[in-house]
C-alpha positions as CSV (number, residue, x, y, z in Angstrom):
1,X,37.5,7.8,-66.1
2,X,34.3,9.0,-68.1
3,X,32.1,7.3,-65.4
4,X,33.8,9.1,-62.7
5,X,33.3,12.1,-64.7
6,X,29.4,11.3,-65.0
7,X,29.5,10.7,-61.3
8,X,31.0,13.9,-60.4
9,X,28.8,15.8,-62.4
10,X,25.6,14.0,-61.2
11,X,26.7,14.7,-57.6
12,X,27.2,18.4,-58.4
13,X,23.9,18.7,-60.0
14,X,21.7,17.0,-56.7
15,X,21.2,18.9,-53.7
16,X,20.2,15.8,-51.4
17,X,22.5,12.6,-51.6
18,X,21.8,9.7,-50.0
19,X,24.0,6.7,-49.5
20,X,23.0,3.0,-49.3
21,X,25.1,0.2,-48.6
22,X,24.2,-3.5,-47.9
23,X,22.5,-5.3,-45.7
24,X,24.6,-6.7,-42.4
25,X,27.4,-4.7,-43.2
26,X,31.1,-5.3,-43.4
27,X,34.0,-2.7,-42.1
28,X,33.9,-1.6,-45.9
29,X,30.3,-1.3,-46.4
30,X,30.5,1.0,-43.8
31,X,33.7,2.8,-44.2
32,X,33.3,3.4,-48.3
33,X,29.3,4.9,-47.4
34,X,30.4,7.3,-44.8
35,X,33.8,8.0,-46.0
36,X,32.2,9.4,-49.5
37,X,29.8,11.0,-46.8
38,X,32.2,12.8,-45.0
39,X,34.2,13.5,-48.3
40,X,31.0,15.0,-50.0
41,X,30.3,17.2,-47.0
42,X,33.4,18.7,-46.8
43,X,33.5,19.6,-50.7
44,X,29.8,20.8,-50.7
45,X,28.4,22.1,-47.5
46,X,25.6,23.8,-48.7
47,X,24.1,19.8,-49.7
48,X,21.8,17.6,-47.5
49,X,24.3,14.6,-47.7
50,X,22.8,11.1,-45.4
51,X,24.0,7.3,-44.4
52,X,21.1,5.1,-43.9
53,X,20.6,1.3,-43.4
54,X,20.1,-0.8,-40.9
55,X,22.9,-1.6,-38.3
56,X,24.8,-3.6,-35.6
57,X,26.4,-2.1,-32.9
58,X,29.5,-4.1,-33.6
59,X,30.5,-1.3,-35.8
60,X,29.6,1.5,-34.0
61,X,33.4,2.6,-33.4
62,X,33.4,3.3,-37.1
63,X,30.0,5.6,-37.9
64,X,26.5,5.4,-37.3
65,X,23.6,6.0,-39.5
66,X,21.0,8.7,-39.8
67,X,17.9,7.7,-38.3
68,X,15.6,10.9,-39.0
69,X,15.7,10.6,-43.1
70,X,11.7,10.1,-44.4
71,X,10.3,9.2,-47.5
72,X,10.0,12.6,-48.6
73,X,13.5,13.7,-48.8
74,X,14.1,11.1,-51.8
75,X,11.8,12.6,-53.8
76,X,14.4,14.7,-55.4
77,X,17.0,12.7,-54.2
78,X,20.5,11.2,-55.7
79,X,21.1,7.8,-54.0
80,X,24.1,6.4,-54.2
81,X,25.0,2.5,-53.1
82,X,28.2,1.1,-52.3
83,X,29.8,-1.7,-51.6
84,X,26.8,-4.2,-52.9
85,X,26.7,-6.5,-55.6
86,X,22.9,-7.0,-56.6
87,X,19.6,-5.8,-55.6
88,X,18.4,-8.1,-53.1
89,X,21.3,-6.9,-50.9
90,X,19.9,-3.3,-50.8
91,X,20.0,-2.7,-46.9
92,X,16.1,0.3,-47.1
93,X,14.6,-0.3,-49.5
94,X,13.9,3.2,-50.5
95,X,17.1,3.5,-52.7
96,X,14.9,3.0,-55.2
97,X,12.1,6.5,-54.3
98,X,15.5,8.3,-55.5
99,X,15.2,10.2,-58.9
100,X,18.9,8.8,-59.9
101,X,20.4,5.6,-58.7
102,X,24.7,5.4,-58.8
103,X,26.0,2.0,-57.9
104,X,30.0,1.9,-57.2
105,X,31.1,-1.7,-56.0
106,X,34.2,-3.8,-56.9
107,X,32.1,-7.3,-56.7
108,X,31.7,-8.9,-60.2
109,X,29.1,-6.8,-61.7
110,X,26.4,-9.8,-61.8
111,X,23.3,-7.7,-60.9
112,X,23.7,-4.8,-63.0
113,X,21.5,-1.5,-61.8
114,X,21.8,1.7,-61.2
115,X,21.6,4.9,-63.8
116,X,25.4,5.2,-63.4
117,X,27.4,2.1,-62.6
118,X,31.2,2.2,-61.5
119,X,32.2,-1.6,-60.8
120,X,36.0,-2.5,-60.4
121,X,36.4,-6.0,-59.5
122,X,39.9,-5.9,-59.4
123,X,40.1,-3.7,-56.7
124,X,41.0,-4.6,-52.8
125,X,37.7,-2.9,-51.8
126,X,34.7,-0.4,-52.1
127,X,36.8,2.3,-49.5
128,X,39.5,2.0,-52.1
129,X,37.2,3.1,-54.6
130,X,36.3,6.0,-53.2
131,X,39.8,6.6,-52.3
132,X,40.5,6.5,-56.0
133,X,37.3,8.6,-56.8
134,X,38.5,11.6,-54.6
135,X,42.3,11.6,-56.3
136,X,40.8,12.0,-59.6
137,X,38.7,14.9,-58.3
138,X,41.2,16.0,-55.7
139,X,41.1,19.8,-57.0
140,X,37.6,19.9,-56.0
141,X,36.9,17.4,-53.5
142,X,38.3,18.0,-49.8
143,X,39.3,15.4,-47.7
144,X,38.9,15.0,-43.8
145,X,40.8,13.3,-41.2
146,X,37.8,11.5,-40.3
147,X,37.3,9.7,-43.9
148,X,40.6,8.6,-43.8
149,X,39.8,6.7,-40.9
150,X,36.7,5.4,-42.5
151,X,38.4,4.5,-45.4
152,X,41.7,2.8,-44.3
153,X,39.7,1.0,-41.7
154,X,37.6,-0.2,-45.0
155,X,40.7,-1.2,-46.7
156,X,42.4,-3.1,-43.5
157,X,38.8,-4.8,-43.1
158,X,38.4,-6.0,-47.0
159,X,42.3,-7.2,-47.1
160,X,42.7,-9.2,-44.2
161,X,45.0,-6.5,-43.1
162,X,46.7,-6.8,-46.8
163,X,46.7,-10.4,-46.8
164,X,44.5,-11.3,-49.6
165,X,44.9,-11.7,-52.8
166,X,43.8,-8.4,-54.4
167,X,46.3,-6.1,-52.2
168,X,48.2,-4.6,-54.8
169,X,51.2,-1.9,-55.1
170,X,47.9,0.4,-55.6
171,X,46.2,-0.7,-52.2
172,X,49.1,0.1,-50.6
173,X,50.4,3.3,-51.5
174,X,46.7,4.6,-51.5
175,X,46.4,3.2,-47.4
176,X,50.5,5.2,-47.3
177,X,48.2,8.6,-48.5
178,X,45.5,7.8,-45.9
179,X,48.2,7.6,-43.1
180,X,49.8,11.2,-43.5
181,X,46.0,12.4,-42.1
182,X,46.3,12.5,-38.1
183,X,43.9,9.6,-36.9
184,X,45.0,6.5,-34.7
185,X,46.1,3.7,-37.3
186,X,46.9,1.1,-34.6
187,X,43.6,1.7,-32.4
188,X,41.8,1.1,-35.8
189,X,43.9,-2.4,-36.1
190,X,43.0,-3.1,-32.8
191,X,38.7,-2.6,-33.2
192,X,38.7,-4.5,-36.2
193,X,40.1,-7.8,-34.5
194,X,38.9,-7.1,-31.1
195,X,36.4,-9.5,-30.1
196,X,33.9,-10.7,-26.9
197,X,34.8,-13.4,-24.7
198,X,31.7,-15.3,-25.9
199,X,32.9,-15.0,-29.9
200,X,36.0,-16.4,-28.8
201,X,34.6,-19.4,-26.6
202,X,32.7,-20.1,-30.2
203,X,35.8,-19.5,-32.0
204,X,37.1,-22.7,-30.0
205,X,33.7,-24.5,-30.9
206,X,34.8,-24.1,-34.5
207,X,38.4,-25.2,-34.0
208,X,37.1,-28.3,-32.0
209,X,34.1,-29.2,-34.2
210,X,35.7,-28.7,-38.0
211,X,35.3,-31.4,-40.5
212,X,38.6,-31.6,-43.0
213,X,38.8,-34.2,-46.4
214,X,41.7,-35.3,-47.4
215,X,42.0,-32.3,-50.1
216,X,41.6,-29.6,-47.7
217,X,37.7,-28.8,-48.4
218,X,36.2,-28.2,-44.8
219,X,33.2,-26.9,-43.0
220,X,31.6,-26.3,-39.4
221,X,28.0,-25.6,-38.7
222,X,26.9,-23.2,-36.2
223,X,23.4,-24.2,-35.0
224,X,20.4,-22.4,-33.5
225,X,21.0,-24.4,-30.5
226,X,24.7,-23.8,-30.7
227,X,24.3,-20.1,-31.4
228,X,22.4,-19.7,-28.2
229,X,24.4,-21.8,-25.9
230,X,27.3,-19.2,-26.4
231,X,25.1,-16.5,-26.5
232,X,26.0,-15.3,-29.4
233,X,24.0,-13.9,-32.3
234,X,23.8,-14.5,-36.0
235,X,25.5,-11.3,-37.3
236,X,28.2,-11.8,-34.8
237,X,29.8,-15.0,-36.6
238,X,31.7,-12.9,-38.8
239,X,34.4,-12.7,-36.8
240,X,34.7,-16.6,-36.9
241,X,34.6,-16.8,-40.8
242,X,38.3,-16.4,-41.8
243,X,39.4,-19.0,-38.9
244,X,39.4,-22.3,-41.1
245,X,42.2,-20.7,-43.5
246,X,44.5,-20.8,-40.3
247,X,44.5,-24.2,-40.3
248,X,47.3,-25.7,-42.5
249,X,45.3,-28.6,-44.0
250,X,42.6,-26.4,-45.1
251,X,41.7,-25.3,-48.3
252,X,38.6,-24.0,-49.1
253,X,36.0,-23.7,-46.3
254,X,32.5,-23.2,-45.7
255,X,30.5,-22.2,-42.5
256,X,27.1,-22.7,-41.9
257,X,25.3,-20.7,-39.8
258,X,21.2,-21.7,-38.4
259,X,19.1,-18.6,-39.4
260,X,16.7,-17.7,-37.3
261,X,13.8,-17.8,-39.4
262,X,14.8,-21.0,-41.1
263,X,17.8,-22.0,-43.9
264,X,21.3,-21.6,-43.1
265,X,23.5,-18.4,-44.0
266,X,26.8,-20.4,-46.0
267,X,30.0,-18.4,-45.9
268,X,32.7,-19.7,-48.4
269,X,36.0,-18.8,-48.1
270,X,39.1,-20.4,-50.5
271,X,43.1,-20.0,-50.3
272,X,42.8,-21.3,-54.2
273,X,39.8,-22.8,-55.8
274,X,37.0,-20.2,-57.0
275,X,34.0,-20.3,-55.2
276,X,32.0,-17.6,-56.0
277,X,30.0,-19.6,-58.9
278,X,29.0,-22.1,-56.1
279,X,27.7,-19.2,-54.0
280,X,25.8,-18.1,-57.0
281,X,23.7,-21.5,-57.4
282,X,22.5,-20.8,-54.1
283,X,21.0,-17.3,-54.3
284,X,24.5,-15.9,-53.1
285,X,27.6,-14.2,-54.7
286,X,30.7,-12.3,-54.3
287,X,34.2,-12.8,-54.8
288,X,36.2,-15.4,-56.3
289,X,37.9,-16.3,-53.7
290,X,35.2,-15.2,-50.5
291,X,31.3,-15.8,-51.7
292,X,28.0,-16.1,-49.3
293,X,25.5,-17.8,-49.9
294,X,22.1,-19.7,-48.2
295,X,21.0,-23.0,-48.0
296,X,17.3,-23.9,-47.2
297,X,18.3,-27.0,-45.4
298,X,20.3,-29.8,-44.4
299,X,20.1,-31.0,-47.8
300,X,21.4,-28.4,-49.4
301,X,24.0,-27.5,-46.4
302,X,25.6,-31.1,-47.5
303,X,25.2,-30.0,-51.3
304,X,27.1,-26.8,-51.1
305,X,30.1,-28.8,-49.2
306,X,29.9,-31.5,-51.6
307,X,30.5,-28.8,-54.2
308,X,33.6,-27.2,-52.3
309,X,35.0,-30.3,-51.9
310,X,35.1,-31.2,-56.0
311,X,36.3,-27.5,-56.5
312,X,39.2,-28.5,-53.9
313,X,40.1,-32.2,-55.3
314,X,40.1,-30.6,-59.0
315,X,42.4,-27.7,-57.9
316,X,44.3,-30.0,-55.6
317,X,44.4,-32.7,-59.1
318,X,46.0,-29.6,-61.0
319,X,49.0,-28.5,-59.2
């Protein structure tokens, strides 16, 4: 509570605010930047409040940024970033021109910046966070029908529709409070699993090409050559990440996907084992049980797997 109280206060005493998030967002990386946005103002008008970063159109039915911020305005700036673990992550890097830095995330608190630091791993997801952060301040913070939105469409995105592990009793009855506001739950539902026909030819690639041991550890790797044979894009292969766990056989999964300008983007995923310490050995991170990370090449591609498949044989060993 005292940080939130620091918070509040620091956002009170700065005219100009400007929210950072990461790099190649996420529904919540979005959804937790503008939702405090559109939350902060609604409580304070008279403020220069922005969103910057850099963006896919994928999102686009959520919130877009605001192109026209220069350097100058950070001069006397607070920045605030949300929803990202360390540094390297930043997406501008002119969060740090601010004259305070706030960092509120709920990844494990590995790269620890920021003037004011609010980290709550524990929690479902970054939108939640703020969710939580306008409650406490609910006699002088005003909510909006259109951070509601934001925010339950950050929650749905960062559960798995309330599938994952870290939906709690509190996830829940904070998404009930962002219902009673007047916004379209179900076409929000629908965005956020709405794909393009080319995603789901690939989606059939993955199905058809995934490699499975005998203890449930599995990956698939999306190449350049791949990629552009479905036309599809590096950023949009998110959509593809969480289809291994369907699969009844597998465990823990990674996919591998060719970067364009060399190495391969790794996305772990895990229905048990903890993964997030692998991730980390290969200038990645996150969650336990949903970690990125990057190999440089194929050597290391078959190192990370090798690694998720001990995790899975010593989890399987134990139950």
């Amino acid at each position: 509570m005292r940080v939130q109280q620091k918070i509040f206060q620091m956002i009170q005493d700065f005219e100009t605010i400007i929210i950072h998030r990461h790099e190649r967002p996420d529904p919540d990386a979005i959804a937790s930047q503008c939702g405090l946005k559109k939350i902060l103002q609604a409580s304070f008008p008279p403020k220069k409040i922005y969103a910057v970063g850099s963006f896919n159109d994928s999102l686009k039915f959520l919130a877009r940024m605001d192109k026209k911020v220069n350097d100058e305005v950070y001069q006397d700036a607070l920045v605030i970033v949300v929803d990202t673990a360390d540094v390297a992550r930043i997406s501008d890097e002119r969060f740090a021109k601010g004259k305070k830095l706030i960092k509120i995330d709920h990844h494990p608190n590995d790269d620890i910046y920021g003037d004011l630091l609010w980290v709550e791993p524990t929690v479902s997801s970054t939108s939640e966070l703020i969710v939580h952060f306008y409650l406490t301040f609910k006699n002088k913070l005003k909510m909006t029908t259109e951070a509601a939105r934001l925010l339950y469409a950050g929650i749905v995105g960062d559960t798995g529709r309330f599938l994952y592990p870290a939906t709690t009793a509190k996830t829940l009855e904070i998404a009930s409070f962002l219902l009673t506001f007047p916004f379209n739950a179900s076409l929000i539902s629908r965005e956020l699993s709405t794909i393009s026909m080319k995603v789901a030819k690939l989606s059939g690639y993955v199905y058809q090409n995934i490699s499975v041991d005998e203890n449930g550890a599995a990956y698939v790797l999306l190449s350049t050559k791949i990629l552009q044979s479905y036309n599809v894009a590096e950023f949009e292969t998110s959509a593809i990440v969480s289809l291994p766990g369907m699969i009844d056989e597998v465990l823990s999964w990674v996919i591998f996907v060719e970067k364009a300008e060399g190495g391969f983007r790794a996305r772990l995923r895990s229905k048990g084992p903890t993964i997030n310490e692998i991730a980390k050995r290969y200038n990645g991170g996150g969650h336990l049980l949903a970690s990125g990370a990057n190999a440089k090449n194929h050597e290391e591609v078959q190192k990370i797997y090798r690694e998720i498949q001990d995790v899975a044989q010593k989890w399987r060993n134990k139950q």
